[in-house]
Biopython code that builds the backbone (N, CA, C, O; Angstrom):
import numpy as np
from Bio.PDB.StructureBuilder import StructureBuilder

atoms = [
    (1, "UNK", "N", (-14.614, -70.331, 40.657)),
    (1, "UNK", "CA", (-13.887, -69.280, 39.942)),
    (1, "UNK", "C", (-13.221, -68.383, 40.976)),
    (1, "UNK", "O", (-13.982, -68.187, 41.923)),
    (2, "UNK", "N", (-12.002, -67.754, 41.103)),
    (2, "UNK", "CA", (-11.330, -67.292, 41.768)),
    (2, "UNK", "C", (-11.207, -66.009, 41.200)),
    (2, "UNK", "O", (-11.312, -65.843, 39.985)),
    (3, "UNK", "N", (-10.943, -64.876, 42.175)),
    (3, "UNK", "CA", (-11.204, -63.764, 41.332)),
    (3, "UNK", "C", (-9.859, -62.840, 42.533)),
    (3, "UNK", "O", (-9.921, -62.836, 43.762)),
    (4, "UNK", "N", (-8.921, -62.252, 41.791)),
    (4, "UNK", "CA", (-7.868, -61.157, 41.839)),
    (4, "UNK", "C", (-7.850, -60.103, 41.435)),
    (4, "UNK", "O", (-8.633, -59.960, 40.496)),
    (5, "UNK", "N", (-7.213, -59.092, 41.745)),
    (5, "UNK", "CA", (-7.240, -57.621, 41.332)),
    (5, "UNK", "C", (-5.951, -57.019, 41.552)),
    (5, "UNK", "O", (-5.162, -57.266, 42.463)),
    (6, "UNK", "N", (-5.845, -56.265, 40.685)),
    (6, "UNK", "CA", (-4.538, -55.399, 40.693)),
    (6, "UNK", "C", (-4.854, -54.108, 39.809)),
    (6, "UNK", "O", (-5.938, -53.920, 39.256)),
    (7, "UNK", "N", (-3.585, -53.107, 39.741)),
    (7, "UNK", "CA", (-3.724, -51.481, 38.846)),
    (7, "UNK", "C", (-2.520, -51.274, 38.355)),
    (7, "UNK", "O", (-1.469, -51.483, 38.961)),
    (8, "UNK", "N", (-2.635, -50.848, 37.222)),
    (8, "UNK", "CA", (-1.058, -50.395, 36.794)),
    (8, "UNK", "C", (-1.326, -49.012, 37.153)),
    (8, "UNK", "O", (-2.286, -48.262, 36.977)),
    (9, "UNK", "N", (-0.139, -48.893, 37.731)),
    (9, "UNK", "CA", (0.490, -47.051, 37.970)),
    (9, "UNK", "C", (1.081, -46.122, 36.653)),
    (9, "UNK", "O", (1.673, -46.524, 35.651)),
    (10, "UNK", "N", (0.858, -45.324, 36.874)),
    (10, "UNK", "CA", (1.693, -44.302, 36.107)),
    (10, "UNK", "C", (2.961, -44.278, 36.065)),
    (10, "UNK", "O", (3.475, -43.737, 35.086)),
    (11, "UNK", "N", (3.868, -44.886, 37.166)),
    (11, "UNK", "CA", (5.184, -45.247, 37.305)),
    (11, "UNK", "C", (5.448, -46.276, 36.611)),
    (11, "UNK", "O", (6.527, -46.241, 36.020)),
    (12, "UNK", "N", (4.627, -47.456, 36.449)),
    (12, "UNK", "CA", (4.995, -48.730, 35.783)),
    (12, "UNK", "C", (5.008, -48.443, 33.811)),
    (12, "UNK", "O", (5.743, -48.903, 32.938)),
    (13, "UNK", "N", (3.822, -47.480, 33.755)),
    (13, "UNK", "CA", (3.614, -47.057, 32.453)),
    (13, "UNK", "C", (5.069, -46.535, 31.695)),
    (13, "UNK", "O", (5.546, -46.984, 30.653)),
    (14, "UNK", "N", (5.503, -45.658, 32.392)),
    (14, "UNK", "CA", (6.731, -44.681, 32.335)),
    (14, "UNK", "C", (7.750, -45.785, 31.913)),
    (14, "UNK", "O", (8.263, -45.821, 30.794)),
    (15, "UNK", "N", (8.040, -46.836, 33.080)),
    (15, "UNK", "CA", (9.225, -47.622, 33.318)),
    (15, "UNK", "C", (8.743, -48.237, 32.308)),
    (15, "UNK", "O", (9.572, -48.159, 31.401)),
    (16, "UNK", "N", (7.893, -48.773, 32.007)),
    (16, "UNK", "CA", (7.441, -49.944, 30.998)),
    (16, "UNK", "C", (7.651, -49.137, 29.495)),
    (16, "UNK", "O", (7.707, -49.831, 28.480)),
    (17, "UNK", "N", (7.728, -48.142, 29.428)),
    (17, "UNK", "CA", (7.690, -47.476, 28.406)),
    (17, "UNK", "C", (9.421, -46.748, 27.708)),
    (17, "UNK", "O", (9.766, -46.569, 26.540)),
    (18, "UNK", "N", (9.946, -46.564, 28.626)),
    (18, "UNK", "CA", (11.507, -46.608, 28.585)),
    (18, "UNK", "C", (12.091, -47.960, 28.233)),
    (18, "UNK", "O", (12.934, -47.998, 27.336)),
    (19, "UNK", "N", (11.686, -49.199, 28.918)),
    (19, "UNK", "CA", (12.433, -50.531, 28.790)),
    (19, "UNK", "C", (12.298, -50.638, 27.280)),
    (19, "UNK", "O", (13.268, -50.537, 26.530)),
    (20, "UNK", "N", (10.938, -50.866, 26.830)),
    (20, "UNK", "CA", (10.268, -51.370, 25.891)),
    (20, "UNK", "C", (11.041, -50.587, 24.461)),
    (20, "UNK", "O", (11.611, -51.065, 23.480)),
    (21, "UNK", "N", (10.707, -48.999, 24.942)),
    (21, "UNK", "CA", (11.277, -48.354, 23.501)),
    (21, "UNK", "C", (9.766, -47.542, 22.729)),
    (21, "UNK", "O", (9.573, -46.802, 21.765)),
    (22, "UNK", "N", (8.707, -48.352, 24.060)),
    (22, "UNK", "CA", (7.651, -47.760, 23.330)),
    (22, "UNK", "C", (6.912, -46.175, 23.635)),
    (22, "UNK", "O", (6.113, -46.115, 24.569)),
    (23, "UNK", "N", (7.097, -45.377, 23.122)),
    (23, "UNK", "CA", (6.949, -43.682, 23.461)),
    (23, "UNK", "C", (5.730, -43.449, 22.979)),
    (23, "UNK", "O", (5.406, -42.296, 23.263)),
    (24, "UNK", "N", (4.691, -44.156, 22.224)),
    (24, "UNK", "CA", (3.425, -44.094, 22.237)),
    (24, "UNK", "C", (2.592, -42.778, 22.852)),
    (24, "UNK", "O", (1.935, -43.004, 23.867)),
    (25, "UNK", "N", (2.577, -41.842, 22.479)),
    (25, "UNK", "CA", (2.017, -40.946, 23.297)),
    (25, "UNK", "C", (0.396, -41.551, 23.930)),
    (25, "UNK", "O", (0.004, -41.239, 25.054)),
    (26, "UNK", "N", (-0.201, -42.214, 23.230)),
    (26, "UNK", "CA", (-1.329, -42.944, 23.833)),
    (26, "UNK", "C", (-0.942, -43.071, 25.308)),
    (26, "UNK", "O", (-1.507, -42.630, 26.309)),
    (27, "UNK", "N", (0.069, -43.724, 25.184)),
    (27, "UNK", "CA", (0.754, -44.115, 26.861)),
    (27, "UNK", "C", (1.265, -43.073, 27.584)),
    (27, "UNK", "O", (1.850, -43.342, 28.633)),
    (28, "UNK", "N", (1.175, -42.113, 27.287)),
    (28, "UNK", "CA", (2.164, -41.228, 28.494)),
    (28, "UNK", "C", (1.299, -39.655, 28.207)),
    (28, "UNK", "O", (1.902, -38.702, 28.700)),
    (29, "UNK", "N", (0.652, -39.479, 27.849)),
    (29, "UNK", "CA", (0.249, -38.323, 27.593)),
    (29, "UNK", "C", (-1.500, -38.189, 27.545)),
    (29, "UNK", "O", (-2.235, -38.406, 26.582)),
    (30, "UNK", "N", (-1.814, -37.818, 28.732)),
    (30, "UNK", "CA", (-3.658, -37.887, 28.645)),
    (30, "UNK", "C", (-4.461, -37.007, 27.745)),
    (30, "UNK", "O", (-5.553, -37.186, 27.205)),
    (31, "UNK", "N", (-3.511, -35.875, 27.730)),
    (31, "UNK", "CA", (-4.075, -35.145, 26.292)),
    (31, "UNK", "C", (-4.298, -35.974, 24.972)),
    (31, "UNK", "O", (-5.395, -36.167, 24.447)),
    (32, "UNK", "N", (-3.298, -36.352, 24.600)),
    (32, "UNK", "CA", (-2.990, -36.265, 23.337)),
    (32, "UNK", "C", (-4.077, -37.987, 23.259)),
    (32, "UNK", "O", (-4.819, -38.438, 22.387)),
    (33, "UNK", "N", (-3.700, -38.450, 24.487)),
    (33, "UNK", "CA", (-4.709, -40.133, 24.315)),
    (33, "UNK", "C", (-6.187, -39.366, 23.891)),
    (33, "UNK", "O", (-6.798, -39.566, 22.842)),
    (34, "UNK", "N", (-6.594, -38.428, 25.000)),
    (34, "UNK", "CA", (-8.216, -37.793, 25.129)),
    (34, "UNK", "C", (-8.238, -37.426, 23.147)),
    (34, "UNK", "O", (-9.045, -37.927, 22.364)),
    (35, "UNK", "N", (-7.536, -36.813, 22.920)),
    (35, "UNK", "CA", (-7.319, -36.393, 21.197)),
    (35, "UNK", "C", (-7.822, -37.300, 20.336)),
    (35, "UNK", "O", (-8.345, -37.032, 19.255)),
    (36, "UNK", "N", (-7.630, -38.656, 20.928)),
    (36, "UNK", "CA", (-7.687, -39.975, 20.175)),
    (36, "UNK", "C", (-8.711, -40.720, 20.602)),
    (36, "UNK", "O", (-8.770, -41.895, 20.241)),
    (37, "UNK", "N", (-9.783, -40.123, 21.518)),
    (37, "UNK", "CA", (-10.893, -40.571, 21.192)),
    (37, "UNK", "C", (-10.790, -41.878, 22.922)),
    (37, "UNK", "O", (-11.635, -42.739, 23.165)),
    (38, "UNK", "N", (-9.716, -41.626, 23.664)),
    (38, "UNK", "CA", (-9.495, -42.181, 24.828)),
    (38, "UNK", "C", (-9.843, -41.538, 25.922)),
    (38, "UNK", "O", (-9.736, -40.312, 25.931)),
    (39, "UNK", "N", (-10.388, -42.312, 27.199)),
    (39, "UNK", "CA", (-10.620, -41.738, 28.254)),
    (39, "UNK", "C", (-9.196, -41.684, 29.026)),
    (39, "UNK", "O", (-9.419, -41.130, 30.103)),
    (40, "UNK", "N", (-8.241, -41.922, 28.957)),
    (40, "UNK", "CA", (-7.356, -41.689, 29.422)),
    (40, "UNK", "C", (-5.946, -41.777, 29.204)),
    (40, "UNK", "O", (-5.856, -41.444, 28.023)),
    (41, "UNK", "N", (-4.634, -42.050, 29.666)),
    (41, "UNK", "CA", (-3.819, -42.806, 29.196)),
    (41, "UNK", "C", (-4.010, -44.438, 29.376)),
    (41, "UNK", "O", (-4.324, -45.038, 30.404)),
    (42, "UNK", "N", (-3.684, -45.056, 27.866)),
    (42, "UNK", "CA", (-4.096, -46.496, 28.008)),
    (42, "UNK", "C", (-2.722, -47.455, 27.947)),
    (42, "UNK", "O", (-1.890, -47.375, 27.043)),
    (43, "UNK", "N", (-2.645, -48.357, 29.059)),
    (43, "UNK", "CA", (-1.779, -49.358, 29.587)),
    (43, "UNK", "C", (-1.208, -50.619, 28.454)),
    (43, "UNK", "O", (-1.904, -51.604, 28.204)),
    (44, "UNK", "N", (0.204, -50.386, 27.818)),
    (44, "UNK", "CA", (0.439, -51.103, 26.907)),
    (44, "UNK", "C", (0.053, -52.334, 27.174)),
    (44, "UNK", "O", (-0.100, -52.899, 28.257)),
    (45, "UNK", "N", (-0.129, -52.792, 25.812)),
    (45, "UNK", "CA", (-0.995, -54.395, 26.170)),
    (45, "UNK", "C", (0.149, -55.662, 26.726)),
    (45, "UNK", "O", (-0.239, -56.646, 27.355)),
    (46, "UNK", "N", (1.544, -55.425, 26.374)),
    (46, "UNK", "CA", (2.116, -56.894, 26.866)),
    (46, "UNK", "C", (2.580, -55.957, 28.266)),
    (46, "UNK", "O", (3.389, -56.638, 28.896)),
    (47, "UNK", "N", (2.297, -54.410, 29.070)),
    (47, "UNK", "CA", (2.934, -54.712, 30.485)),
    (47, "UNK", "C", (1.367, -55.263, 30.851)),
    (47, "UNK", "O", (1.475, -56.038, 31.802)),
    (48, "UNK", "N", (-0.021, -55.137, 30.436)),
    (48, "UNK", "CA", (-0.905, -55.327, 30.912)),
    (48, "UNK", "C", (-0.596, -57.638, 31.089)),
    (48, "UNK", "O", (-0.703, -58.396, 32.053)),
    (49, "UNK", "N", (-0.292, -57.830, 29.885)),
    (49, "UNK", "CA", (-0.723, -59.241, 29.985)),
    (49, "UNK", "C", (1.147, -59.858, 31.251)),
    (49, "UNK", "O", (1.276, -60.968, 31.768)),
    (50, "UNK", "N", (2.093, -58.792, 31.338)),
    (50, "UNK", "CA", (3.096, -59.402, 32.516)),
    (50, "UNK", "C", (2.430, -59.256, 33.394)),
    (50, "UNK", "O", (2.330, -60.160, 34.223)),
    (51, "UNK", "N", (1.586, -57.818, 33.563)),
    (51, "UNK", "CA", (1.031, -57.515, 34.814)),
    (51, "UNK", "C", (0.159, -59.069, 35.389)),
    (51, "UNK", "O", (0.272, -59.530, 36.525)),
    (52, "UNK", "N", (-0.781, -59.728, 34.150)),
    (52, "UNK", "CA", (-1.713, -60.994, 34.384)),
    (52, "UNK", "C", (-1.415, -61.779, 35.020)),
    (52, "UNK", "O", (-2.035, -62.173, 36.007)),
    (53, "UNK", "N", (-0.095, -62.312, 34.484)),
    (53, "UNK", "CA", (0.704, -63.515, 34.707)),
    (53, "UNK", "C", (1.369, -62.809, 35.982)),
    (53, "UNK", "O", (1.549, -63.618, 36.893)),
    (54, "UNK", "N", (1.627, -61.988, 36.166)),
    (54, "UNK", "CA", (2.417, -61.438, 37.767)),
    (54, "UNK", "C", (1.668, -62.029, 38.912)),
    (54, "UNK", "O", (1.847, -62.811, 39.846)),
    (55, "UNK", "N", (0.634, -61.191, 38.328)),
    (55, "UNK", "CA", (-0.464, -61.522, 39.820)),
    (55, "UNK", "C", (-1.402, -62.896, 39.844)),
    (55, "UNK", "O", (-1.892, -63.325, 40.888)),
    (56, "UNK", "N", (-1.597, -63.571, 38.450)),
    (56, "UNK", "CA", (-1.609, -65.010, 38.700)),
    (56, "UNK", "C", (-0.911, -65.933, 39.220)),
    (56, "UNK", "O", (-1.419, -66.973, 39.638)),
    (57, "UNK", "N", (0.698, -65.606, 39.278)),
    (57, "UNK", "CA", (1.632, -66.592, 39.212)),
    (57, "UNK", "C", (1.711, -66.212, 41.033)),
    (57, "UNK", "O", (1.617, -67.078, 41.902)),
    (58, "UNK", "N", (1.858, -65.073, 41.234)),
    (58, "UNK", "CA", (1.863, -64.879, 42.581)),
    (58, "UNK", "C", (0.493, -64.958, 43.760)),
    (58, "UNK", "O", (0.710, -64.921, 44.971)),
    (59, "UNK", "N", (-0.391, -65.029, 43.391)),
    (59, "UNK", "CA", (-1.965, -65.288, 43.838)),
    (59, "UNK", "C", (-2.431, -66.563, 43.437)),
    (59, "UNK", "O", (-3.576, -66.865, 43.773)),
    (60, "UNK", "N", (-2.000, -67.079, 43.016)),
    (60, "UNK", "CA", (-2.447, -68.925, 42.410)),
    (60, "UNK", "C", (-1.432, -69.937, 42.089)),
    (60, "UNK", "O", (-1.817, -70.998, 41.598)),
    (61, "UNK", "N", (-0.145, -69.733, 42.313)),
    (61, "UNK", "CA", (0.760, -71.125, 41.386)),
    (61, "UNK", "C", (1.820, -71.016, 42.493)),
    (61, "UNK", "O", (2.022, -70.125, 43.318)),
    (62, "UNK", "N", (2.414, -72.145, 42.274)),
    (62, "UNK", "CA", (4.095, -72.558, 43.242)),
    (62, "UNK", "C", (4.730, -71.933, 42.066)),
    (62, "UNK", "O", (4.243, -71.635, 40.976)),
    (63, "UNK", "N", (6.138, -71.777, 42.612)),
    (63, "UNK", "CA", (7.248, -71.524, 41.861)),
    (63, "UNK", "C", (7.322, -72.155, 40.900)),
    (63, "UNK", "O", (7.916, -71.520, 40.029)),
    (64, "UNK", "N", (6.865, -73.593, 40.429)),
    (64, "UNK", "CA", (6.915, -74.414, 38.876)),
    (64, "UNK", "C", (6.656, -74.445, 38.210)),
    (64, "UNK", "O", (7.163, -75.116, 37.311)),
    (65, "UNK", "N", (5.128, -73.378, 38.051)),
    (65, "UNK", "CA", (4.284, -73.367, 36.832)),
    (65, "UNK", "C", (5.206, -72.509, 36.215)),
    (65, "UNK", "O", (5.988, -71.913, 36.956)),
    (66, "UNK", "N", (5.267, -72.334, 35.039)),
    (66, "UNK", "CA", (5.882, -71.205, 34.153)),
    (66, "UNK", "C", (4.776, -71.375, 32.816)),
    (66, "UNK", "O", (4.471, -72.514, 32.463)),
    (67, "UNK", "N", (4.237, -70.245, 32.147)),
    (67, "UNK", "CA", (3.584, -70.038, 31.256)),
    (67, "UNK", "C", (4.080, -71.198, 29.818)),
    (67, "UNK", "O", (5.179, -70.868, 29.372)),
    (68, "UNK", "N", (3.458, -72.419, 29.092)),
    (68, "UNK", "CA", (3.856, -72.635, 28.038)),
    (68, "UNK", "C", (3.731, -71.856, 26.821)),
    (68, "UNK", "O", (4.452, -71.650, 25.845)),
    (69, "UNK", "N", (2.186, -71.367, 27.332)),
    (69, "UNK", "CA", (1.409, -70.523, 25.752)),
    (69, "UNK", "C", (0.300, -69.814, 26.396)),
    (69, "UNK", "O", (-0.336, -70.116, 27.406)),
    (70, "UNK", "N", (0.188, -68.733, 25.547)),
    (70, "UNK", "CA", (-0.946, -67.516, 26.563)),
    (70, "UNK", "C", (-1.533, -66.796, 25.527)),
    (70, "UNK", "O", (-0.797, -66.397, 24.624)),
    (71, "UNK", "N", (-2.509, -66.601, 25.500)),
    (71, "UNK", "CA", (-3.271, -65.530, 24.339)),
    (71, "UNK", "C", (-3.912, -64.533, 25.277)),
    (71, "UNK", "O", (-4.222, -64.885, 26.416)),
    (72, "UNK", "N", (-4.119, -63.334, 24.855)),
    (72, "UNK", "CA", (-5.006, -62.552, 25.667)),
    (72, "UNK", "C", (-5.706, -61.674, 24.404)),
    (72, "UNK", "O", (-5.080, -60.767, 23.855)),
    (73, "UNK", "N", (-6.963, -62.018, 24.042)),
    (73, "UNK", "CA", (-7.635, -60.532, 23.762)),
    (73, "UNK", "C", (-7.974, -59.165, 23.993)),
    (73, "UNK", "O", (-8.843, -58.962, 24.842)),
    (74, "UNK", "N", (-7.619, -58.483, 23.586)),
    (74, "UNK", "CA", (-7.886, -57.243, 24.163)),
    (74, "UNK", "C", (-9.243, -56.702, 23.683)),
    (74, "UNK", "O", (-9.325, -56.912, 22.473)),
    (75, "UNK", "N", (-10.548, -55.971, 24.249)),
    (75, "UNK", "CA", (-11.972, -55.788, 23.769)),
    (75, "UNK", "C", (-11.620, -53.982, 24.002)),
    (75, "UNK", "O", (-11.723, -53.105, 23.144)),
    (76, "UNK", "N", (-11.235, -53.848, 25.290)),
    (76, "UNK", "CA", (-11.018, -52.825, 25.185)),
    (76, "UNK", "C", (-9.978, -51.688, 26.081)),
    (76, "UNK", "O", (-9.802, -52.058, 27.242)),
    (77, "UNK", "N", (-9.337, -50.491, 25.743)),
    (77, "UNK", "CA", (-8.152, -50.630, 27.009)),
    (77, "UNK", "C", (-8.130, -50.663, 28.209)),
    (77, "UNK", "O", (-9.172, -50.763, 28.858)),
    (78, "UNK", "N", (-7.260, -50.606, 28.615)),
    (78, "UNK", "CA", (-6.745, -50.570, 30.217)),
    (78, "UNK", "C", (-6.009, -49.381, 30.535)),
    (78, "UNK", "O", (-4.815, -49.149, 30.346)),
    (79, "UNK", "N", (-7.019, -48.567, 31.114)),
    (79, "UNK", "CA", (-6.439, -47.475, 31.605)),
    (79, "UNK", "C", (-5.736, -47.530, 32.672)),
    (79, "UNK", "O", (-6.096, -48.140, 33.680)),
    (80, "UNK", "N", (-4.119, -46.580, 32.501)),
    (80, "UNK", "CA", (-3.564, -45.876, 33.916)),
    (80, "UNK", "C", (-4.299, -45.849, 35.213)),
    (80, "UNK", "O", (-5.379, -45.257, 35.189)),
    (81, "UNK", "N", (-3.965, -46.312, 36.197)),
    (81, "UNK", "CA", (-4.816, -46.723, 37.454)),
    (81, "UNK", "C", (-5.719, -47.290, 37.411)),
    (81, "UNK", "O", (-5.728, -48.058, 38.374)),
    (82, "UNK", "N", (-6.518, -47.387, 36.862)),
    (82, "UNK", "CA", (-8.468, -48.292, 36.854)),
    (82, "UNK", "C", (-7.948, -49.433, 37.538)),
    (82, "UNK", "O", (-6.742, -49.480, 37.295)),
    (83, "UNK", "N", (-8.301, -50.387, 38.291)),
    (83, "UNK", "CA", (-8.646, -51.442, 38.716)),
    (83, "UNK", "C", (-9.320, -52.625, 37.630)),
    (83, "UNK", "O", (-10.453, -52.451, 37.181)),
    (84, "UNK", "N", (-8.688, -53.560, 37.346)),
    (84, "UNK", "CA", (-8.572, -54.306, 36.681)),
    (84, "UNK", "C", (-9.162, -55.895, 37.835)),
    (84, "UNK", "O", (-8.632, -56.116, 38.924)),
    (85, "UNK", "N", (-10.063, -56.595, 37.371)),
    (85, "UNK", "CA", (-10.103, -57.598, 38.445)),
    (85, "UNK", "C", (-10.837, -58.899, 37.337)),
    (85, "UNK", "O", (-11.781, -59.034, 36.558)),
    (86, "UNK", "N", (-9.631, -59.704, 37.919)),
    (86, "UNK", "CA", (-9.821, -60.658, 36.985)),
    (86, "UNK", "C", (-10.211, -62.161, 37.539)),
    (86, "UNK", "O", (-9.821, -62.582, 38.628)),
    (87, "UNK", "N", (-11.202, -63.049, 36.447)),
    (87, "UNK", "CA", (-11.802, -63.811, 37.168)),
    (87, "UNK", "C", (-11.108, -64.919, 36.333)),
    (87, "UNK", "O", (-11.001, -64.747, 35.118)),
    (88, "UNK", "N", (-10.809, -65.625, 36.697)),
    (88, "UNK", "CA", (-9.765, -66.885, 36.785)),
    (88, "UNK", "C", (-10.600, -68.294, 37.414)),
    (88, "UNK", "O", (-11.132, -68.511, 38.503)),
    (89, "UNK", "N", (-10.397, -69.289, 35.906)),
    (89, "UNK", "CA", (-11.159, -70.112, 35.993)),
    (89, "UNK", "C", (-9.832, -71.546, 35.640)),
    (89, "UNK", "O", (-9.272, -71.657, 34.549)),
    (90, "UNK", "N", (-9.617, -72.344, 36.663)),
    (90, "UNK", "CA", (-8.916, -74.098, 36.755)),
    (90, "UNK", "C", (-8.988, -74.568, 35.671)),
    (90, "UNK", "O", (-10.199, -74.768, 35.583)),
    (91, "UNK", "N", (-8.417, -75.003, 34.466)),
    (91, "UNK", "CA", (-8.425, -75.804, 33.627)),
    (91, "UNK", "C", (-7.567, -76.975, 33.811)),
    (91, "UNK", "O", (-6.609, -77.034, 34.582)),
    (92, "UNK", "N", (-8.124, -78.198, 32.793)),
    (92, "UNK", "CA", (-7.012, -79.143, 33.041)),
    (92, "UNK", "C", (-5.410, -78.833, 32.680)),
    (92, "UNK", "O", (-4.591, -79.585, 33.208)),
    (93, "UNK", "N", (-5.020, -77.994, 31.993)),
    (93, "UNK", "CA", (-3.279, -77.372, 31.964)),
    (93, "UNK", "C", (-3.478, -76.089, 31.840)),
    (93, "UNK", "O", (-2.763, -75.521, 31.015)),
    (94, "UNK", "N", (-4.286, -75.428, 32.452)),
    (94, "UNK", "CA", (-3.803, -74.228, 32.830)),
    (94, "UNK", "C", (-5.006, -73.120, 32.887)),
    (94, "UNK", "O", (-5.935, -73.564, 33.561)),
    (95, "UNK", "N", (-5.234, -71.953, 32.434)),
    (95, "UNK", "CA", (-6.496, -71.019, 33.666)),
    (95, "UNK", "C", (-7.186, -70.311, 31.899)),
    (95, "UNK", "O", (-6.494, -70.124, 30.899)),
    (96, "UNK", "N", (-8.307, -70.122, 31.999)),
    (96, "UNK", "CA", (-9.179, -68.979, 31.598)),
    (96, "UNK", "C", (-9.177, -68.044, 32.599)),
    (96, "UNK", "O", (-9.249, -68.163, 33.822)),
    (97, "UNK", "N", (-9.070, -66.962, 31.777)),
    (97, "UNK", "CA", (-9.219, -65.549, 32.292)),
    (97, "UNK", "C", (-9.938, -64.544, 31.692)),
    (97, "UNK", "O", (-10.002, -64.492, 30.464)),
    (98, "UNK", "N", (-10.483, -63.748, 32.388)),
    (98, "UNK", "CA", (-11.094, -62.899, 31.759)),
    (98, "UNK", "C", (-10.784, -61.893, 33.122)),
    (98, "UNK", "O", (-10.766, -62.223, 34.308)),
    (99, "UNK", "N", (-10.540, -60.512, 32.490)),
    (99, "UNK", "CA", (-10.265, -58.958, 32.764)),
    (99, "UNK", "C", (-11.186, -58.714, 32.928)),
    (99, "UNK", "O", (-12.139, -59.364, 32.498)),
    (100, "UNK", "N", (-11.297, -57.398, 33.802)),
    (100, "UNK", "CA", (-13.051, -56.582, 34.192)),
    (100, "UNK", "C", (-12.298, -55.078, 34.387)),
    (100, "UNK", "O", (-11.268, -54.940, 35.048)),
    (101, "UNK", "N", (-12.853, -54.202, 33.834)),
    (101, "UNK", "CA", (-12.763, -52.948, 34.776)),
    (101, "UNK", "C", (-14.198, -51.949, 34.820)),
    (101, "UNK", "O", (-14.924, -51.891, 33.827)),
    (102, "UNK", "N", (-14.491, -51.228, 36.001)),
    (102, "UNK", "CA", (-15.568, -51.011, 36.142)),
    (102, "UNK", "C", (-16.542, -51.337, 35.330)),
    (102, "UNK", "O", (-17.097, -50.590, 34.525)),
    (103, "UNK", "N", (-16.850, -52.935, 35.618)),
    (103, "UNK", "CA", (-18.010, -54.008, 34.933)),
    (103, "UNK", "C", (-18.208, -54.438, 33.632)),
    (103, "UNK", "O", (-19.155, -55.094, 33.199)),
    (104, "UNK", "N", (-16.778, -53.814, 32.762)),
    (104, "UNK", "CA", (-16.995, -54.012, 31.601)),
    (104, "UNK", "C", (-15.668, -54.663, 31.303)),
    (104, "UNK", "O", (-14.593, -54.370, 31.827)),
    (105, "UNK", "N", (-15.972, -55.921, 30.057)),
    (105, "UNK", "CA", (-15.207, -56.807, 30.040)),
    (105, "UNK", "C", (-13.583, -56.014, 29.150)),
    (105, "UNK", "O", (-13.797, -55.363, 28.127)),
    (106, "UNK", "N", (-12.441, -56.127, 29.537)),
    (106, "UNK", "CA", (-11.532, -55.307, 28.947)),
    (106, "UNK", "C", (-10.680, -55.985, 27.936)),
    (106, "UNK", "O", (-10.270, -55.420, 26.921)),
    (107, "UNK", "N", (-10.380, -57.479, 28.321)),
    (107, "UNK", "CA", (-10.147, -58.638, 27.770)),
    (107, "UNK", "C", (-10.391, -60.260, 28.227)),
    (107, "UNK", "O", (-11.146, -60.780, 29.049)),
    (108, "UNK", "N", (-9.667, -60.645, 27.553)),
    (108, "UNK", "CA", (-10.478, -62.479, 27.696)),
    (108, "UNK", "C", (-9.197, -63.238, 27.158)),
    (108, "UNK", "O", (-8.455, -62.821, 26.269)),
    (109, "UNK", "N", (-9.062, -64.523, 27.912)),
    (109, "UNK", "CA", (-8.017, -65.390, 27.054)),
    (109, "UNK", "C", (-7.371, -66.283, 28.130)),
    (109, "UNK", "O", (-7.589, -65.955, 29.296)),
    (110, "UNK", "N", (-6.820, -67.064, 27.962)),
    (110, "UNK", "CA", (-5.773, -68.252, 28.445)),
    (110, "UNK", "C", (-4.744, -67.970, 28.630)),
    (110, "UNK", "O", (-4.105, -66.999, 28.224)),
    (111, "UNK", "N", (-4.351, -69.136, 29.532)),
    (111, "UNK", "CA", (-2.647, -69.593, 30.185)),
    (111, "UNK", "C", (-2.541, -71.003, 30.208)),
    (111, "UNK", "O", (-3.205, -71.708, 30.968)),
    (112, "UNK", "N", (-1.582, -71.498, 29.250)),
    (112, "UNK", "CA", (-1.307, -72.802, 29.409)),
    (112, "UNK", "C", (-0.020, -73.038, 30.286)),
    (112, "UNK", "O", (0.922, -72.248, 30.216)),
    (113, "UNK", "N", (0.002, -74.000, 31.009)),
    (113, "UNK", "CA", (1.787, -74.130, 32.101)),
    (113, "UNK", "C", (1.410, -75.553, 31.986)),
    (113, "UNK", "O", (2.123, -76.423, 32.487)),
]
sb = StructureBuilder()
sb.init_structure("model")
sb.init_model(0)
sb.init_chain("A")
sb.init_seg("    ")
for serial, (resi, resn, name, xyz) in enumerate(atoms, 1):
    if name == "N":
        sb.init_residue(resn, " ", resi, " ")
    sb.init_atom(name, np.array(xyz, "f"), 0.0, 1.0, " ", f" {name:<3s}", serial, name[0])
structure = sb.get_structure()
């Protein structure tokens, strides 16, 4: 099992949040997330699952793999900065994954290429 790590920034949140269209105060505002019962601001779920495939595709694959089909569960969020480290398991067409942040599982799911 191979295991990677990466963090989304507060900059990526922002940018990711302008592209998208999504103004979510969950995402950009730690008050109003804390209001809602969040420890922090929490990391939209598809920059979290580009973020996956970013640092899989660049930490494990040649230029050829390209994603066919991908599911990701989400258990629970992904906060602004936390460290995210994910353990990545060889399948015959493509990887199990599973998310961690401080020891607790955040999500779970596949990549088919």
């Amino acid at each position: 099992m191979k295991e990677l790590q990466f963090f989304i920034t507060e900059q990526e949140v922002e940018s990711y949040a302008e592209l998208s269209g999504d103004h979510n105060p969950i995402h950009l505002d730690e008050n109003y997330a804390k209001k809602y019962g969040f420890s922090g601001k929490v990391v939209h779920g598809m920059l979290t699952t580009a973020k996956v495939w970013s640092v899989l595709s660049n930490g494990l694959l040649t230029s050829t793999y390209f994603p066919k089909e991908y599911e990701l569960a989400f258990l629970s969020p992904v906060y602004v900065g936390e460290l995210v480290t994910l353990h990545i398991e060889q399948l015959t067409n493509g990887f199990k994954v599973e998310g961690m942040c401080e020891g607790k599982m955040v999500f779970k799911g596949y990549i088919v290429v």
